[in-house]
N, C-alpha and C positions, 0 to 999 in steps of 0.2 A: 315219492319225494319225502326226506326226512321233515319231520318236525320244528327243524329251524331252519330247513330250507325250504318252507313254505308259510313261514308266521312274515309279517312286515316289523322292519325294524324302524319305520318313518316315524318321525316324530309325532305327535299325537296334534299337536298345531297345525302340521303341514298333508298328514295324511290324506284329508278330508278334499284336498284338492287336486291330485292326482296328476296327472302328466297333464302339459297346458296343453290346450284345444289348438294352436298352432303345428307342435311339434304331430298332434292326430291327424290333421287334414294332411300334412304335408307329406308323410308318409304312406299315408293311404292318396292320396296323388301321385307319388311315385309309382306305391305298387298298380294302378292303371292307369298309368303314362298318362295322366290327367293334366289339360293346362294347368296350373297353379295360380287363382287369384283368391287364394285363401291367405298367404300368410304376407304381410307387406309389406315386402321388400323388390326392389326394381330389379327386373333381368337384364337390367344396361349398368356400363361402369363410371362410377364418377369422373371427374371432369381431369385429363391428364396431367396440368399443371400442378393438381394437387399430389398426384401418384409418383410425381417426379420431385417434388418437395419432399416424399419421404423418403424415397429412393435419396436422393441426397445426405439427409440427414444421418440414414442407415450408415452412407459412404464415409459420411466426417465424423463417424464414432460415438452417434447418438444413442445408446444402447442399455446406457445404463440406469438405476434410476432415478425419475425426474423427482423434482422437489413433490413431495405432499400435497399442497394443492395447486400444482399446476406450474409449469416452467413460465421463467417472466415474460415471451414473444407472446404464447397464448392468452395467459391473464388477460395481460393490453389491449391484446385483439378484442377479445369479448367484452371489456371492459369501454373499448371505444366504438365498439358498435353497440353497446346499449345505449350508448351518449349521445350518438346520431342520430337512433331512435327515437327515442324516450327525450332526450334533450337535458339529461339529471346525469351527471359526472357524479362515479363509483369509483373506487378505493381497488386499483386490482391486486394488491396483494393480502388485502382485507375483507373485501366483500365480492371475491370469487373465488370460488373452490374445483377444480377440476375432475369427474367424475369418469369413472369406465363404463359410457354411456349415462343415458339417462336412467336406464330402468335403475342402475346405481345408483343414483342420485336419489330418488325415492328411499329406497332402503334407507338411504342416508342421512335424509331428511326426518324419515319418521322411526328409526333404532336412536338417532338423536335426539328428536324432541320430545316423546311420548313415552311418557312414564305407563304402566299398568293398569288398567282400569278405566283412562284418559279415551274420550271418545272422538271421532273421526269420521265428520261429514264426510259423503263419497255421493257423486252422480254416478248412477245410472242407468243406461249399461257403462261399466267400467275396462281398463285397461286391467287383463286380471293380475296383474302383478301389487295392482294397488291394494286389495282385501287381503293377501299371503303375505306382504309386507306390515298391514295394521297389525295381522295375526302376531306374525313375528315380534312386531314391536310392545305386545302383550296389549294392545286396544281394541277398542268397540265400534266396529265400524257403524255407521246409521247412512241411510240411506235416501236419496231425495232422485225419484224416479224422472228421464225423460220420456215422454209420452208422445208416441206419433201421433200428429191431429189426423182428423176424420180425411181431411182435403191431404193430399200427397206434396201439394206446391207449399205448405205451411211449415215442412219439415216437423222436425222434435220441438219439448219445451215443457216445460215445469211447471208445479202448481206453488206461489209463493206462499202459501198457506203449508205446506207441506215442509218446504225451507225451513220456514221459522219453525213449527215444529219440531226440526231436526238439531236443533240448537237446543241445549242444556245444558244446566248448572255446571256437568262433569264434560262440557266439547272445548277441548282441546286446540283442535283444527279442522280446517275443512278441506281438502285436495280436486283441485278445482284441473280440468283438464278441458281448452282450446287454443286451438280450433278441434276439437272433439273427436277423439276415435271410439267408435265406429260407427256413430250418427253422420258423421260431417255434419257439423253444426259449430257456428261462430257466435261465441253470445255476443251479447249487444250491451252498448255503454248500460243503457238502464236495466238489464239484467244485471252485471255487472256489481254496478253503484248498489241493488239491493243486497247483493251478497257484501259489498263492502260496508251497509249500515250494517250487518249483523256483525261481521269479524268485529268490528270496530265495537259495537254494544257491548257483545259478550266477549270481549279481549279473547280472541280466538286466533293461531295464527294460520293465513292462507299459505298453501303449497302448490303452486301453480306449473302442470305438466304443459310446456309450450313449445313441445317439438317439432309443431308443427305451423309456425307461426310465420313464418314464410310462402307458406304453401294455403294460400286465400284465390278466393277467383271472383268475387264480386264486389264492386267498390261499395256499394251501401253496406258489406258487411267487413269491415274490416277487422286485423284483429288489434286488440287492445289487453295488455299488460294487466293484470288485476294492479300488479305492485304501486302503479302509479296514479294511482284514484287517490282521493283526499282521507290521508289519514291509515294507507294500508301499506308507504314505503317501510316501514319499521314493523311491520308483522305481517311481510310477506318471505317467502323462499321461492325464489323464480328460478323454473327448471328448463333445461332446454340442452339440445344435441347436433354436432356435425349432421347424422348418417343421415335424415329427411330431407336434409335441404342440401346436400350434397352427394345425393344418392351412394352413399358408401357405410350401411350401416351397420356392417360386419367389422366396423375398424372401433365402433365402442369410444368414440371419445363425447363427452357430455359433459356438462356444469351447473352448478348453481349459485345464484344472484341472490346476496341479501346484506342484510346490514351487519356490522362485525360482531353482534353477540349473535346474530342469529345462526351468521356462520359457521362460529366456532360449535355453534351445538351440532351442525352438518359435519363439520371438519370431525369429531370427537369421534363419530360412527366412521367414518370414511377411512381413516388414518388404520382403522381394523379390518374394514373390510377387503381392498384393495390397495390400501395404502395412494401408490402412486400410480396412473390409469400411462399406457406403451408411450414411451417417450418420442421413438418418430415419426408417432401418427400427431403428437402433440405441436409437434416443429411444422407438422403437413395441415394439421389444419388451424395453427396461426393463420398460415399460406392462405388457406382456403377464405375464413372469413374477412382476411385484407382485401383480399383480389379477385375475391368469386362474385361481384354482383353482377357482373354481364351472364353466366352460367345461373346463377340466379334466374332471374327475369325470364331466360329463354326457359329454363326446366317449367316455371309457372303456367306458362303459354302453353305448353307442351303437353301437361297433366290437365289443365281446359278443355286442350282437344279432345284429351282422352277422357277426361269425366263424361264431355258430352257424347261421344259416341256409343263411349257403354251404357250411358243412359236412356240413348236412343233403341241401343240392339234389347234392352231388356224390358226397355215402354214398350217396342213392338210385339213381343212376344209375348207378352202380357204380365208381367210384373208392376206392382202399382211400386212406383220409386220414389223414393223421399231426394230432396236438394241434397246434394255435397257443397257448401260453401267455402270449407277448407279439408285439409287432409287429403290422401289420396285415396277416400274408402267409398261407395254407395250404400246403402243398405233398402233394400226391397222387399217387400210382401209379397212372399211366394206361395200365399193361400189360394189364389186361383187355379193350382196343379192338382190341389188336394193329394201331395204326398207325403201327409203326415206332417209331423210336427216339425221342428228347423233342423233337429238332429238328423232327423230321418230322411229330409228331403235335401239334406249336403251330403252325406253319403249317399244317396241316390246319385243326386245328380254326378257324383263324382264316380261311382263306379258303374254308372251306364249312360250317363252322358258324355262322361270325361274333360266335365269342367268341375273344378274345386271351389267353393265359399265355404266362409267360413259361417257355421250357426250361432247366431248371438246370445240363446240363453242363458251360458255358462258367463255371463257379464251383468249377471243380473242379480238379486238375493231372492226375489222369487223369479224362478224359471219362464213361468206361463207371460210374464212379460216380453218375451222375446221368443216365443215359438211361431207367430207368423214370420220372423224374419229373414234374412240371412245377408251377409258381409261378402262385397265383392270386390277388391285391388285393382285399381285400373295403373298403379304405375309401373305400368308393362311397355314393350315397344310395341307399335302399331301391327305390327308381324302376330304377336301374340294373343292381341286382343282379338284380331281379325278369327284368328285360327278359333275361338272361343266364342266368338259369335257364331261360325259356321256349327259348331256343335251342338251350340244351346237351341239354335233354329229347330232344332231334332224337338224341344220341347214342344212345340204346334203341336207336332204331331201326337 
């Protein structure tokens, strides 16, 4: 091999993180016909109504492109279901931006807001797109770790002494991500409210990943909006997406919620990066968020069952499992196998088990916090979870 066809021509920012840990499992689950509850996305299709909303749109010559941030059916949409929500009427042509997905929307938030040097709370384990985009946006991430308690029923959770230390003179923002992936974890009002005395202290603005804010399964843990705590409407960016809560998240349609200077700093990055996110997914998922709360509801129920069943096949086998409160993820302690550390023990289990998880250290800034663990997708059909338990039973042995 010649000499410049073996030097990397990657950016010297982006080098350092290589091909994400999704696109590895998934691959290496193909190559041994492995279930897949590594990467999370559901093996069932969203809901038909929506499919045929864009099949329509397709029909009546929706193809071209949509306005910048977002055609005016959708705006409304998301604009009057935060209003339902939340109960606080927003500006849909001013304080909603329409992204090509959410992971867009981050980009877009923080090549917007963050200047150079500017530093950038982060939990945890992280969604890792969150650290490649600080990079990108030339910041400094810092980091404020969750910590699985001793007892497994206590789930994750923070030291607020660590928090406040994560906050300085030069933090910018803090990017706050619940209902949590890949803890499943839903903070709580007063969790919350302490992150919201800080933003508010240190005029800090929150960025809040809420893709999954729909998908909650316990009423004492509900989820709650950072944005509408006292004092954090006006320096929050609220992020959120179709594909979770409408199992369809290969269609990339996402937004963000905030007030109109905050917007415009989102809109400023966005208008370059993708400009305008596929116009008849845009028309399909007005559709969706007008008319979807019966599909709603039932998917909720649905993803319960399957939290707890997999919960149950991986308690019995001897995994110590932490709560899923929201999200569709588990995350378990697979040190009772003793096969090595999480990298080692997800390609194990993947190419001699023929179940795929994902390993969480690569979500963390030091690694050894997440080598007991590993990440497992229950939003599968019951067909596939089953087939996945029979395999994993192979671990007894």
């Amino acid at each position: 091999m010649s000499q410049a066809a073996s030097q990397s021509f990657v950016a010297s920012r982006l080098a350092a993180f290589g091909t994400t840990i999704f696109t590895e499992m998934t691959l290496l689950a193909q190559k041994h016909g492995a279930v897949n509850l590594a990467q999370g996305f559901p093996d069932f299709d969203g809901p038909e109504f929506v499919k045929d909303a864009a099949v329509r749109a397709i029909a009546a010559g929706e193809s071209q492109y949509a306005r910048m941030f977002g055609i005016p059916a959708l705006n409304r949409a998301i604009a009057d279901a935060w209003s339902r929500r939340t109960g606080e009427s927003i500006d849909p042509d001013t304080q909603v931006t329409v992204t090509s997905g959410c992971t867009e929307a981050i980009a877009a938030a923080l090549l917007g807001l963050i200047n150079p040097g500017d530093e950038v709370v982060l939990f945890e384990p992280y969604y890792d797109s969150y650290r490649a985009c600080v990079e990108m946006a030339g910041g400094v991430a810092r980091f404020v770790t969750l910590v699985p308690a001793g007892d497994p029923d206590a789930g994750f959770a923070f030291d607020p002494e660590q928090l406040r230390r994560a906050f300085t003179p030069r933090t910018r923002a803090l990017l706050l991500n619940s209902p949590h992936n890949p803890t499943g974890k839903v903070f709580t009002r007063p969790e919350l409210a302490m992150i919201a005395e800080l933003c508010v202290r240190r005029g800090a603005i929150a960025i809040t990943d809420e893709v999954y804010e729909r998908l909650t399964f316990e009423l004492a843990r509900p989820h709650i909006s950072l944005g509408t705590l006292p004092g954090m409407a006006e320096r929050t960016v609220t992020l959120s997406s179709l594909g979770k809560t409408f199992s369809l998240t290969g269609w990339k349609v996402g937004w963000a919620v905030a007030t109109p200077a905050l917007s415009k700093a989102v809109r400023a990055a966005h208008q370059f990066l993708t400009f305008a996110t596929c116009t008849p997914m845009q028309h399909a998922a007005a559709a969706a968020i007008m008319h979807g709360e019966e599909y709603v509801q039932q998917l909720v129920e649905q993803y319960r069952s399957s939290r707890d069943f997999l919960s149950g096949v991986l308690r019995g086998i001897g995994f110590k499992v932490y709560p899923c409160e929201g999200t569709y993820f588990i995350m378990a302690d697979h040190a009772a196998f003793g096969m090595g550390d999480d990298v080692s023990f997800c390609r194990r289990l993947t190419a001699e088990v023929g179940v795929a998880a994902i390993p969480p250290s690569v979500f963390y800034d030091n690694p050894d916090n997440g080598r007991r663990l590993a990440r497992f997708a229950f939003c599968k059909r019951r067909e596939t979870l089953e087939k996945a338990a029979e395999r994993l039973a192979n671990l007894r042995g």
